[in-house]
ZAMARGU-4260 file (C-alpha; in steps of 0.2 Angstrom, whole numbers, plus 5000, padded with zeros to 4 digits):
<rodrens>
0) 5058/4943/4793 | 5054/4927/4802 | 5069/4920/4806 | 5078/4935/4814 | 5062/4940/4823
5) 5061/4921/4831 | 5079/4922/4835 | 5077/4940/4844 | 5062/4932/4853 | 5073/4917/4858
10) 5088/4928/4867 | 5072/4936/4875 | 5068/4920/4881 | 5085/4914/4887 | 5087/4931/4899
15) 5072/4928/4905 | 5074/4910/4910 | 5093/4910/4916 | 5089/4922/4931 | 5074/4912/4936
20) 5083/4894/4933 | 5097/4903/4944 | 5085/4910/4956 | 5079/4891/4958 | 5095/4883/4960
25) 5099/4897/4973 | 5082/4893/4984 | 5087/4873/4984 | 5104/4876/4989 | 5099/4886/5003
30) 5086/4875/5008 | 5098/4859/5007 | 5109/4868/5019 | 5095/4873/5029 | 5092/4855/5032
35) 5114/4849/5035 | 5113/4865/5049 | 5099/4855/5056 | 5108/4839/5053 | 5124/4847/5061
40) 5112/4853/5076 | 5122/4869/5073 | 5107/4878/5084 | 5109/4870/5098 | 5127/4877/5103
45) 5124/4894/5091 | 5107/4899/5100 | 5103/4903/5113 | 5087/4909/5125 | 5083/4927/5121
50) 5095/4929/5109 | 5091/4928/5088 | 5093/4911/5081 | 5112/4908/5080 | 5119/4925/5088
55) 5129/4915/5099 | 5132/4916/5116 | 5126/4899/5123 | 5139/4894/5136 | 5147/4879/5134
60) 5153/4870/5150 | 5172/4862/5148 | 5184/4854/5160 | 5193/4870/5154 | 5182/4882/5158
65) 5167/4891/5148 | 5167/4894/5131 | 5153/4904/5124 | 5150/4898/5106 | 5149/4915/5094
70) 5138/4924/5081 | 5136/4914/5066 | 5125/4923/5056 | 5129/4935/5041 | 5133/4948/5050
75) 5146/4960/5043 | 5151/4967/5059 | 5147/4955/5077 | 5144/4938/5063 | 5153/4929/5048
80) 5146/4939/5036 | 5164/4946/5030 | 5168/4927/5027 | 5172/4920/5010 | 5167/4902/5006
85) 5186/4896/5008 | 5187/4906/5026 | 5168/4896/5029 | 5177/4880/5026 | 5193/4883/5034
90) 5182/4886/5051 | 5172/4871/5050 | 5183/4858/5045 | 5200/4865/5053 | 5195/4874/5065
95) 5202/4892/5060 | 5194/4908/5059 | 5195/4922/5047 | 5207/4933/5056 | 5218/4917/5058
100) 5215/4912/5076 | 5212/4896/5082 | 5194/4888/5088 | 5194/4877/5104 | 5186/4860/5100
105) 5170/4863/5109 | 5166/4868/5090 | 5167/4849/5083 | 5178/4855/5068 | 5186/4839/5070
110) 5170/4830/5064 | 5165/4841/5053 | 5185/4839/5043 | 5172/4826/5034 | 5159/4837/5025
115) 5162/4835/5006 | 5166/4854/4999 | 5146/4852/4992 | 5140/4853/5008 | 5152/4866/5013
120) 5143/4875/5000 | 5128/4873/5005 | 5130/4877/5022 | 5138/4892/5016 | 5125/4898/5007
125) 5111/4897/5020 | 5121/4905/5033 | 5124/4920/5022 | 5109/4918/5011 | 5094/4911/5024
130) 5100/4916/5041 | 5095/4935/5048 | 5109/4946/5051 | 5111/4950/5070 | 5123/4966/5075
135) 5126/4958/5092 | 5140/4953/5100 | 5143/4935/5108 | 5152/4936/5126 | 5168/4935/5124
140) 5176/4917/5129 | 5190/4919/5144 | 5199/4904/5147 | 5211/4904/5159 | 5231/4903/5157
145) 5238/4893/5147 | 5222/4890/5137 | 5219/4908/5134 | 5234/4907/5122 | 5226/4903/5105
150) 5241/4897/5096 | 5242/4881/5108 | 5227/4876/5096 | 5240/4874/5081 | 5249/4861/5092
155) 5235/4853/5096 | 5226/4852/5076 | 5242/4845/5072 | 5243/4829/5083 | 5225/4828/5083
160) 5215/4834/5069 | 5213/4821/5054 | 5210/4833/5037 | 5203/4818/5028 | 5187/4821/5021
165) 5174/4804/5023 | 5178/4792/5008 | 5163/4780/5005 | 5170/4760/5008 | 5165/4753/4991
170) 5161/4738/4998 | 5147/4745/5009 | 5129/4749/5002 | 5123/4766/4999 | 5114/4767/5014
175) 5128/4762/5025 | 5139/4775/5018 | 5127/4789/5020 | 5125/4781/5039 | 5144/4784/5039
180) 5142/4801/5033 | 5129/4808/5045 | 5137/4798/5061 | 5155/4803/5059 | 5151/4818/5050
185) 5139/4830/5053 | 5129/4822/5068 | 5145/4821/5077 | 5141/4806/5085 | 5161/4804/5093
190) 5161/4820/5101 | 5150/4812/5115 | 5149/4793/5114 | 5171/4793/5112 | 5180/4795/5129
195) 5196/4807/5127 | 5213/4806/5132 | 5222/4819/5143 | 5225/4831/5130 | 5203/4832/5129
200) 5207/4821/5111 | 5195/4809/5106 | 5204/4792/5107 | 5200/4786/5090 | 5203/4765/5096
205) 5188/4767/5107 | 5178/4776/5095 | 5158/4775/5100 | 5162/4765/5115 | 5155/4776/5129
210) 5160/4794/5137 | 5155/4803/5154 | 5152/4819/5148 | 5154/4827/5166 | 5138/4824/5173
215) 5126/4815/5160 | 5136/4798/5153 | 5136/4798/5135 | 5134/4778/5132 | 5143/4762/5123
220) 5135/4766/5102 | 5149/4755/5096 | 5141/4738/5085 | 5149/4726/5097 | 5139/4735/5112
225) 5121/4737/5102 | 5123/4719/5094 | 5125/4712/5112 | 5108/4721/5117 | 5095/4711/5106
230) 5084/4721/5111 | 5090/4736/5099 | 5086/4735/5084 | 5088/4746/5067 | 5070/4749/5068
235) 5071/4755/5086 | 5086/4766/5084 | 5078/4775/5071 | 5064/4778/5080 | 5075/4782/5092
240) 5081/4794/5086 | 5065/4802/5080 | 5056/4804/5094 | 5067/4799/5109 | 5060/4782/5114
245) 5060/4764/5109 | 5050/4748/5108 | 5062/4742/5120 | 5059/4753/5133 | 5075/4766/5130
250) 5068/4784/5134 | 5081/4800/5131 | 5085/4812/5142 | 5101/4828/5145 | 5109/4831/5131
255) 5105/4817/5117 | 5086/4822/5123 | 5092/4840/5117 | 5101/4833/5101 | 5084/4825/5098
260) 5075/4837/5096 | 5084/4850/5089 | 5090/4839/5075 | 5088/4820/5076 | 5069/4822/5075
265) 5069/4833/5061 | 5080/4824/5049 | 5071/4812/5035 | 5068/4795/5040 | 5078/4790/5026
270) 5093/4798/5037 | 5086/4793/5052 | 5088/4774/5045 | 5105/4776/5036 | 5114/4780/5054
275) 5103/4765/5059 | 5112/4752/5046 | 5129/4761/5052 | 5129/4759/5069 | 5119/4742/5068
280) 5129/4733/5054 | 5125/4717/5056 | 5112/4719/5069 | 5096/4706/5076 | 5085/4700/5066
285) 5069/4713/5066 | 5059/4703/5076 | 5041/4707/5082 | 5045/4722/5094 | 5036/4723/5111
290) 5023/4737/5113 | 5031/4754/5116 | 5031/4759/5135 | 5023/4776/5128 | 5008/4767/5121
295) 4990/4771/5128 | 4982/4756/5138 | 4966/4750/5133 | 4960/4749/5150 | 4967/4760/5167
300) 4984/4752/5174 | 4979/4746/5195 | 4993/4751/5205 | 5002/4736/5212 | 5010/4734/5229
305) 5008/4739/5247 | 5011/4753/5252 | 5003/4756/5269 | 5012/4764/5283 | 5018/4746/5288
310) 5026/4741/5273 | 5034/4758/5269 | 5042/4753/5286 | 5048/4739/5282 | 5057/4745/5265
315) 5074/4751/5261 | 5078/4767/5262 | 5079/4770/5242 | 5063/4760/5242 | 5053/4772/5254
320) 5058/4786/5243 | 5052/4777/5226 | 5038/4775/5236 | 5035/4792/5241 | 5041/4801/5224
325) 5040/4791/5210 | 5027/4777/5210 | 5013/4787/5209 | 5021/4788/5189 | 5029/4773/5186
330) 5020/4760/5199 | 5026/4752/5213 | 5036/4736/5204 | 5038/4750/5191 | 5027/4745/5178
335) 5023/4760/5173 | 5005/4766/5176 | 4992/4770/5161 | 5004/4776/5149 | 5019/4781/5161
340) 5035/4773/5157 | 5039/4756/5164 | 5057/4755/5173 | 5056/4737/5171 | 5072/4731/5160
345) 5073/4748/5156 | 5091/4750/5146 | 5096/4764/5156 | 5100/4750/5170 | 5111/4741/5162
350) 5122/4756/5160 | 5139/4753/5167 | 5138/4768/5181 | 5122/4777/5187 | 5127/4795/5184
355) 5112/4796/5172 | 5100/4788/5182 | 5104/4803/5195 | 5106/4814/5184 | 5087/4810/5177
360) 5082/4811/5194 | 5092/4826/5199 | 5086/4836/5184 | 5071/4828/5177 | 5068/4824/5160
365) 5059/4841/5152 | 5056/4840/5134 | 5049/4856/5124 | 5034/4844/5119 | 5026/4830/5125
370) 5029/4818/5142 | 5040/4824/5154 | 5049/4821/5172 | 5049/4834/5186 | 5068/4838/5193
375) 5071/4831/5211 | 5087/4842/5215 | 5079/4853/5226 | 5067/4841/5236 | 5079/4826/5241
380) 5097/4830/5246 | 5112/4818/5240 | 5109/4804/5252 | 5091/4800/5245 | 5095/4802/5229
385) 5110/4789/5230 | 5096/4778/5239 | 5085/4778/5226 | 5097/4778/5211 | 5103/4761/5221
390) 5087/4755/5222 | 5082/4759/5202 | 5097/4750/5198 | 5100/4735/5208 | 5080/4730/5215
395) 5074/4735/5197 | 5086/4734/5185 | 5097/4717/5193 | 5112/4729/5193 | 5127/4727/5204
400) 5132/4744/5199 | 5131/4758/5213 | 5132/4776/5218 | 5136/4786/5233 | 5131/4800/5239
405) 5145/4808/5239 | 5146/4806/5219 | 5129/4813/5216 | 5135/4828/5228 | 5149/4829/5212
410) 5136/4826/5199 | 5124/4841/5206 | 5137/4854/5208 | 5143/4849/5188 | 5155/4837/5189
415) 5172/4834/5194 | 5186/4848/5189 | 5198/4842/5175 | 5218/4840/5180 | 5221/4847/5163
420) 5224/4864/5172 | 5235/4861/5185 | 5244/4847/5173 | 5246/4861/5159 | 5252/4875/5172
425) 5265/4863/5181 | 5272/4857/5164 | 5275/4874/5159 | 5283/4878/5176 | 5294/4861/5174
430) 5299/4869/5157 | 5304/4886/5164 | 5313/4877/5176 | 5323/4867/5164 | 5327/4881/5153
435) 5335/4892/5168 | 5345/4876/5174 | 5349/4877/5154 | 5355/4894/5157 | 5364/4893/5172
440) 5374/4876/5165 | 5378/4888/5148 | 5386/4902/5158 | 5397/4892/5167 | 5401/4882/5152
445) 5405/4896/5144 | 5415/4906/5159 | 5426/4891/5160 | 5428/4891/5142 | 5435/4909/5143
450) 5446/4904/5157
</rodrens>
């Protein structure tokens, strides 16, 4: 009677166990893709304010026009909750939704062509599993002609589009290939840092070396550019990453102050240092860092410098307006006053152009927590601001790099209008125009043939 009563009582056991073992594995699933979406900074484009998280409708500024990103959330009517894992993927890594049409590349599917098929899975399942349904509709993206035609995408996937999922370099370390991974992968580092070509492609033989993303300039992350800088180091770009400033000064702001926060910062450190050994491969020795601009003094920080009525006259006329606007913050030689950034070798002056250095001023550098800059747009008109960018860059920084007003006039109102339009519609006018001279030689081929 024992033996079949302890088999009976077994079976018990095992259905109770399996559902709870499956329940477990369900729950860390969910959560690992929890933490991918985070790495993919999926909420930055797929939320927006007064919206449910990842409902969509963020507009997305491109030389084409706006694109509103759309409702990702599981539901079965306005989201992707009719989606099958396979029609998940197929979106992410190509690019194609579930009704066949095609995604414009606002939607870094080209990236994301490197996820392995277990992190497809688990994104999946937290955007079915651990997102809320939200029956709300995304604005509808309207490019305009020729770009409103879908289809084009299939041309475009198909010269551009690499399918190849990442491949770890055995000859790498673990860290260095998880680095790999993140950077060219999920974090998406190319879609900012890689200029493009005509066609808006990422050109792949400059990979990392430096983009203007319209307004903000997305800089040189290649390892020839950070191993020529020794003041980077892995340790710094981790940190970096995390929290948006470095021991040598660096300080984040527009979009890669957004990416921070929304992602970066809340990725592991483990993460955080793999993309480190990536980008920095064979970087500087980690010497002794100087002490963080961000760094409480021990004592009040005196401000230096005259700045008496007589001096001020005496001053350039980007120096007056430092004086006026922005030493109070970051001190007359800019030093930076009790616990204010310095400006002093600071690396965003040794950028090749001086859109950000605008743009910061322009727009201010407002993070959701901690230290921030006030916006100058609507206080000093395009003139002063070119002044004062010059005088940042060249009296501060040693720069001969320049800006005129006339730029910053382009960088306030968004940046300069794309070609790729006008290019697009005049080929296809060329093309209508070949075709009818095609036409008219075929009917007087063929009228002289019956002759």
């Amino acid at each position: 009677m024992r033996k079949p009563f302890k088999r009976l009582l077994a079976m018990l056991c095992l259905l109770c166990i399996g559902p709870v073992a499956h329940a477990v594995d369900d729950a860390q699933l969910i959560k690992r893709g929890e933490y991918l979406a985070i790495a993919g900074d999926c909420a930055a484009c797929h939320s927006e304010k007064g919206r449910a998280p990842f409902s969509g409708g963020h507009a997305i500024g491109s030389p084409l026009g706006t694109i509103y990103s759309t409702n990702i959330t599981p539901s079965k009517t306005h989201g992707i909750g009719q989606y099958t894992q396979e029609q998940f993927a197929a979106a992410l890594r190509r690019g194609v939704r579930a009704d066949g049409s095609n995604l414009y590349p606002a939607m870094p599917y080209t990236a994301y062509a490197r996820l392995t098929d277990e992190d497809v899975a688990a994104l999946y399942a937290y955007f079915m599993q651990g997102v809320q349904p939200v029956d709300q509709a995304a604005p509808a993206t309207a490019l305009p002609f020729p770009f409103n035609i879908r289809m084009s995408m299939k041309a475009w996937n198909w010269l551009f589009l690499d399918r190849k999922p990442f491949e770890p370099d055995p000859s790498q370390s673990a860290q260095w290939n998880r680095g790999a991974y993140l950077v060219q992968g999920l974090a998406h580092c190319s879609t900012c840092h890689t200029p493009r070509n005509v066609l808006m492609a990422e050109q792949l033989d400059r990979r990392l070396q430096g983009a203007s993303l319209g307004t903000w300039y997305a800089p040189d992350i290649s390892a020839t550019a950070l191993q020529a800088k020794p003041a980077w180091t892995r340790a710094m770009l981790a940190d970096y990453l995390a929290t948006g400033h470095a021991a040598n000064g660096a300080t984040a702001g527009g979009p890669m102050l957004e990416a921070i926060e929304k992602s970066f910062s809340r990725m592991t450190r483990d993460d955080l240092e793999a993309m480190a050994t990536y980008l920095l491969p064979a970087g500087p020795a980690e010497a002794v860092a100087p002490a963080a601009a961000s760094a409480a003094p021990a004592a009040l920080t005196p401000v230096q410098g005259d700045d008496t009525p007589q001096a001020l006259a005496a001053m350039s006329a980007g120096a007056r307006v430092y004086m006026n606007n922005c030493a109070s913050c970051h001190n007359t030689g800019g030093q930076g006053l009790n616990g204010l950034p310095s400006l002093q070798q600071h690396p965003l002056l040794r950028q090749p152009n001086a859109d950000n250095v605008a743009m910061a001023i322009l727009e201010g550098v407002l993070p959701e927590h901690g230290q921030g800059m006030i916006g100058f747009a609507h206080t000093l008109n395009d003139a002063e601001i070119a002044a004062v960018t010059n005088y940042l860059m060249q009296d501060l920084g040693g720069s001969k790099v320049s800006i005129s007003a006339e730029r910053v006039k382009t960088l306030r109102a968004g940046g300069e209008a794309s070609p790729l339009l006008w290019l697009a519609r005049g080929g296809m006018v060329l093309l209508v125009l070949a075709l009818l001279v095609l036409a008219v030689w075929w009917r007087r081929r063929s009228a002289r043939t019956v002759g």
